[in-house]
SEKOL-295570 format. One line per 8 residues: number of its first residue (from 0); their letters; for each residue x, y, z of N, C-alpha, C, CB. Coordinates in nm, 4 decimals. Each point is the difference from the previous one (the first is absolute). Last residue first. Glycine has a CB too. Layout:
NUM = A = X/Y/Z/X/Y/Z/X/Y/Z/X/Y/Z  ...
//
This chain:
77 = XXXXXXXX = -9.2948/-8.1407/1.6578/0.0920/0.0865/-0.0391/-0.0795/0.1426/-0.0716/0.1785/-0.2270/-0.0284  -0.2383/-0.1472/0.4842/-0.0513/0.0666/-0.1325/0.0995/0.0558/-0.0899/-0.1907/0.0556/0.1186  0.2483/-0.2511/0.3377/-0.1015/-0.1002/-0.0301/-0.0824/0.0543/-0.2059/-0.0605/-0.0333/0.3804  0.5560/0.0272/-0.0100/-0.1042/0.0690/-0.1010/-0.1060/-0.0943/-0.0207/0.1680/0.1347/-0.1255  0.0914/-0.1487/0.5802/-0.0007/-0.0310/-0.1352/-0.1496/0.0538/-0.0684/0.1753/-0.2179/0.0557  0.1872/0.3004/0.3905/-0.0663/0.0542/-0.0605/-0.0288/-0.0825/-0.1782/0.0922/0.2165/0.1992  0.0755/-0.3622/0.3747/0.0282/0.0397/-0.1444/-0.1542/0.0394/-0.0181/0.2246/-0.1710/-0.0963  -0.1693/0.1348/0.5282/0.1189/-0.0751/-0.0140/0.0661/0.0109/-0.1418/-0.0971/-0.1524/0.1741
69 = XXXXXXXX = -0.1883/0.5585/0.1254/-0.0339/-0.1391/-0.0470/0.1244/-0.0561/-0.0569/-0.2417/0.0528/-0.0510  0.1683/0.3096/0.2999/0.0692/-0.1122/0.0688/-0.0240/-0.0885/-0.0928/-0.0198/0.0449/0.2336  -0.1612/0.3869/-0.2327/0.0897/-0.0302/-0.0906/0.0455/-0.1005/0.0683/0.0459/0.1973/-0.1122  -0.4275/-0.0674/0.2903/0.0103/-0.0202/-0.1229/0.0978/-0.0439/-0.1182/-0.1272/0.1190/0.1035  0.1550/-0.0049/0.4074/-0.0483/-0.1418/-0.0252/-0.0526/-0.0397/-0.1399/-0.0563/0.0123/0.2336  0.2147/0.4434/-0.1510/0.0758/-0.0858/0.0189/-0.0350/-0.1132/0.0124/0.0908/0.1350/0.0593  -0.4506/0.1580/-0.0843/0.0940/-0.0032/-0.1463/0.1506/-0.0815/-0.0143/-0.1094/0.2443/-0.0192  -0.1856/-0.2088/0.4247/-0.0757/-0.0994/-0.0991/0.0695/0.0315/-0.1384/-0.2484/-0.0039/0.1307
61 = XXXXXXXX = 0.4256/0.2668/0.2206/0.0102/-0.1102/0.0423/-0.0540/-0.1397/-0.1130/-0.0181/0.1592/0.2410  -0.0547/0.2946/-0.2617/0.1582/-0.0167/-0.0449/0.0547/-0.1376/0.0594/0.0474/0.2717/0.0045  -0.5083/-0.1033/0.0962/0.0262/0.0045/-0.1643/0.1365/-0.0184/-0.0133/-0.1775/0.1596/-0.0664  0.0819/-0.1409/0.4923/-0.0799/-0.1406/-0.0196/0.0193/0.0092/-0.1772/-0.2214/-0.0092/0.2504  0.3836/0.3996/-0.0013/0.1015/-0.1490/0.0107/-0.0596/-0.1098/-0.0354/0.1119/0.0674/0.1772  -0.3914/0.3497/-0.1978/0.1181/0.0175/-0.0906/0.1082/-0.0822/-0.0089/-0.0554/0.1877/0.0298  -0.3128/-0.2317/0.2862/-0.0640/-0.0154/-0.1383/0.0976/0.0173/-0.1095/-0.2103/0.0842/0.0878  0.2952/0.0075/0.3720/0.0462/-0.0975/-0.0141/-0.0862/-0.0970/-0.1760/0.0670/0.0397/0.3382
53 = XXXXXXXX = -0.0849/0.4181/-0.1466/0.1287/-0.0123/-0.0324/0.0197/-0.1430/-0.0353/0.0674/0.1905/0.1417  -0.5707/0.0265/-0.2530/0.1252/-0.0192/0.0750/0.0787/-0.0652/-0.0023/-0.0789/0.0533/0.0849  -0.3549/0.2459/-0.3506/0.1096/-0.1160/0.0102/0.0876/-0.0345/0.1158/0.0034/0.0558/-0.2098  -0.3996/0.2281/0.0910/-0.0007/-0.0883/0.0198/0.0705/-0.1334/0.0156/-0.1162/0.1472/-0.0497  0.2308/0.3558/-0.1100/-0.1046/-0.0169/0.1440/-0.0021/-0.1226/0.0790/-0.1512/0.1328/-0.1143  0.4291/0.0092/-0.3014/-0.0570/-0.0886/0.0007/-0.0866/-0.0210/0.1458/0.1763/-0.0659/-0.1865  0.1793/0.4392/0.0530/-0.1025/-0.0268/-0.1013/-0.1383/-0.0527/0.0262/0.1900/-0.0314/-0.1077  0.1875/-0.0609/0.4359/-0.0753/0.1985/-0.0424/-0.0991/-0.0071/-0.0889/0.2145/0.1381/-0.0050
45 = XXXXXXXX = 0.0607/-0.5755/0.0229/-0.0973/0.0358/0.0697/-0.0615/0.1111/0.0476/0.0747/-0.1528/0.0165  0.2705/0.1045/-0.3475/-0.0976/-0.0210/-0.0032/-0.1506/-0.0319/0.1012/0.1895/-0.0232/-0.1574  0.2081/0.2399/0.2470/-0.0770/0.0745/-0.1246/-0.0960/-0.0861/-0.0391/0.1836/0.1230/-0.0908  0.0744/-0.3010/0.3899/-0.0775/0.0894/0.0467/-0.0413/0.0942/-0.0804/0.0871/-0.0469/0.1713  0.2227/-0.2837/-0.3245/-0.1278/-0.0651/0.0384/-0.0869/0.0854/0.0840/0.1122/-0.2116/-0.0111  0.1823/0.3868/-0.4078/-0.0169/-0.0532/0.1567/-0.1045/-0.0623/0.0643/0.1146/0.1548/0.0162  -0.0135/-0.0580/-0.5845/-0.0629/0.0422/0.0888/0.0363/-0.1106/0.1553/-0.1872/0.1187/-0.2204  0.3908/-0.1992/-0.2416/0.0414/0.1263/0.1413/-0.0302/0.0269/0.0689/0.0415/0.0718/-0.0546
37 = XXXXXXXX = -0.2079/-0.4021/-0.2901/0.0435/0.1459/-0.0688/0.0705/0.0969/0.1231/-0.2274/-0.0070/-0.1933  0.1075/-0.4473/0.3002/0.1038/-0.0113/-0.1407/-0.0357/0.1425/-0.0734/-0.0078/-0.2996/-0.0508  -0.2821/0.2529/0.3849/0.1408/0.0184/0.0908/0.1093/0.0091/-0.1046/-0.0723/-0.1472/0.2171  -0.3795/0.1426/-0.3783/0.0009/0.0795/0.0321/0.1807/0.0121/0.1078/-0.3256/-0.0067/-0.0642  0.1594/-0.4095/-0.1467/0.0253/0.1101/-0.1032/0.0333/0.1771/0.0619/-0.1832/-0.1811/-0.1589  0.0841/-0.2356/0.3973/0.0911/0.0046/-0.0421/0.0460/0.1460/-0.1032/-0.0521/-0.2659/0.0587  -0.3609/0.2783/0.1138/0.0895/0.0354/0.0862/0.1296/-0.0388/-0.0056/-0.1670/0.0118/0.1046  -0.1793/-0.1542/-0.3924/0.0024/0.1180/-0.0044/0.1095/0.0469/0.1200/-0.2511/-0.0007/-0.1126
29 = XXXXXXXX = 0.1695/-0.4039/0.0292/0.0641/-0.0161/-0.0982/0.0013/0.1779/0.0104/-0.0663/-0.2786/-0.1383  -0.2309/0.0570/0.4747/0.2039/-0.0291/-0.0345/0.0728/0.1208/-0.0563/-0.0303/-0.2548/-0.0887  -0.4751/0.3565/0.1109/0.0505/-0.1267/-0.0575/0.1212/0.0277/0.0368/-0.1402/-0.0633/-0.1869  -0.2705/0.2775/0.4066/0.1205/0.0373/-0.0432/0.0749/-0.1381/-0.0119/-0.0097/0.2444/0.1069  -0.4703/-0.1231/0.0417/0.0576/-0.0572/-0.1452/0.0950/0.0824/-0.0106/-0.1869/-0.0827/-0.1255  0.0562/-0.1875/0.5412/-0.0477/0.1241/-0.0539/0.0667/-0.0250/-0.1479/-0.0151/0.1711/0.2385  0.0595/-0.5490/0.0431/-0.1179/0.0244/-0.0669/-0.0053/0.1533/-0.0390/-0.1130/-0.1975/0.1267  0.4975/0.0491/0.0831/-0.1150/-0.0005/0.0737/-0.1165/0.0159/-0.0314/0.1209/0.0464/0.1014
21 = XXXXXXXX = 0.2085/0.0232/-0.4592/0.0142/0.0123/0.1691/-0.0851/0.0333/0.0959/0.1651/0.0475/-0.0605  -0.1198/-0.3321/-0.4542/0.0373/0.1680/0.0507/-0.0267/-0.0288/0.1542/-0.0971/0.1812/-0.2286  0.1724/-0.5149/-0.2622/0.0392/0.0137/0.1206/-0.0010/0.1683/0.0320/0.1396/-0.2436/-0.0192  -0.4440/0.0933/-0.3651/0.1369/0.0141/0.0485/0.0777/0.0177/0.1192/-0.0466/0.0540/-0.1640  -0.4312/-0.1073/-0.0663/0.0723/-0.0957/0.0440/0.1156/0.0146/0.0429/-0.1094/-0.0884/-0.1118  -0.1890/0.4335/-0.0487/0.0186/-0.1163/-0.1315/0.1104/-0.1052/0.0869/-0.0200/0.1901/-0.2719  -0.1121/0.1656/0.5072/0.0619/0.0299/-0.0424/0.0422/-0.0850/-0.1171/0.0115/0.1163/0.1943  -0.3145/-0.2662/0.1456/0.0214/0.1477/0.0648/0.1404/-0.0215/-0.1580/-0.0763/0.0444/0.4038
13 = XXXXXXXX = -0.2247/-0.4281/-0.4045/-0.0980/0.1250/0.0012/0.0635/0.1541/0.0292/-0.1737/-0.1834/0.0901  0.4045/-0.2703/-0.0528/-0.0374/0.0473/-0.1716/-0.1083/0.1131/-0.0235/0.0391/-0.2506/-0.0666  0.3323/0.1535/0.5083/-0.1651/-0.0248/-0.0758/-0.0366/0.0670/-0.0814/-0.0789/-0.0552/0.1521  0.5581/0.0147/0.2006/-0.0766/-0.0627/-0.1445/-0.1177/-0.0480/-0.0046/0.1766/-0.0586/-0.0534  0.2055/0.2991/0.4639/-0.0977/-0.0872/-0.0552/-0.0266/-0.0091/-0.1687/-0.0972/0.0520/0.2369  0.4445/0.1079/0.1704/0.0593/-0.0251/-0.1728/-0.1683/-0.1245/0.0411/0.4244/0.0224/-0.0938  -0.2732/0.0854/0.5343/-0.0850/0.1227/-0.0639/0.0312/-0.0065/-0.1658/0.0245/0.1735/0.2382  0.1425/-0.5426/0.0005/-0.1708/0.0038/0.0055/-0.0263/0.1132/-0.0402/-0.0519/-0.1313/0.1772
5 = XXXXXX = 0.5215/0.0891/-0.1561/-0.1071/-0.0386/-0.0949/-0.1126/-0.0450/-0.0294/0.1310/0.0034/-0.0113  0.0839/0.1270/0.4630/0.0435/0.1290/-0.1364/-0.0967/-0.0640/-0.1273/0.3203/0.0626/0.0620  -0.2821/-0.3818/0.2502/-0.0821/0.1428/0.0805/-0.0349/0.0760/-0.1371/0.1568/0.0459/0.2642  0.1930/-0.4071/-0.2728/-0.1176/-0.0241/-0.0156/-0.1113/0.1209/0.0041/0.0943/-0.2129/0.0834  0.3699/0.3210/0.0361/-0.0545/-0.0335/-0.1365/-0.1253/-0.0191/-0.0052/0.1762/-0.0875/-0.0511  -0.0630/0.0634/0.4746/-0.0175/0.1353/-0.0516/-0.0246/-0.0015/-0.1509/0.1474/0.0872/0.1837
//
């Protein structure tokens, strides 16, 4: 099922300057994180979002949790 889920988390430098979005449409991640990290429900957002579905909203909270798994964080700048 994982696996499944993060086939819909694609990347091409042609749909959204590269950033991981869903299923190729151009809704980036980073926007639907943003949109739940303000309150909005996941059926608000899919009201909104016509094109979205339920399991498009577990594949972004899924690929943001395989984001933070990483083991450390080093600076590379100051």
């Amino acid at each position: 099922m994982n696996d499944t889920l993060l086939q819909r988390i694609t990347h091409n430098p042609d749909i959204c300057h590269g950033k991981p979005c869903i299923r190729g449409l151009r809704y980036p991640v980073e926007l639907i994180l943003e949109l739940l990290s303000s309150g909005m429900k996941t059926e608000e957002i899919l009201a909104d979002y016509d094109d979205l579905e339920y399991e498009d909203i577990l594949a972004v909270l899924l690929f943001a949790a395989r984001l933070s798994q990483v083991k450390s964080i080093h600076r590379i700048a100051l």
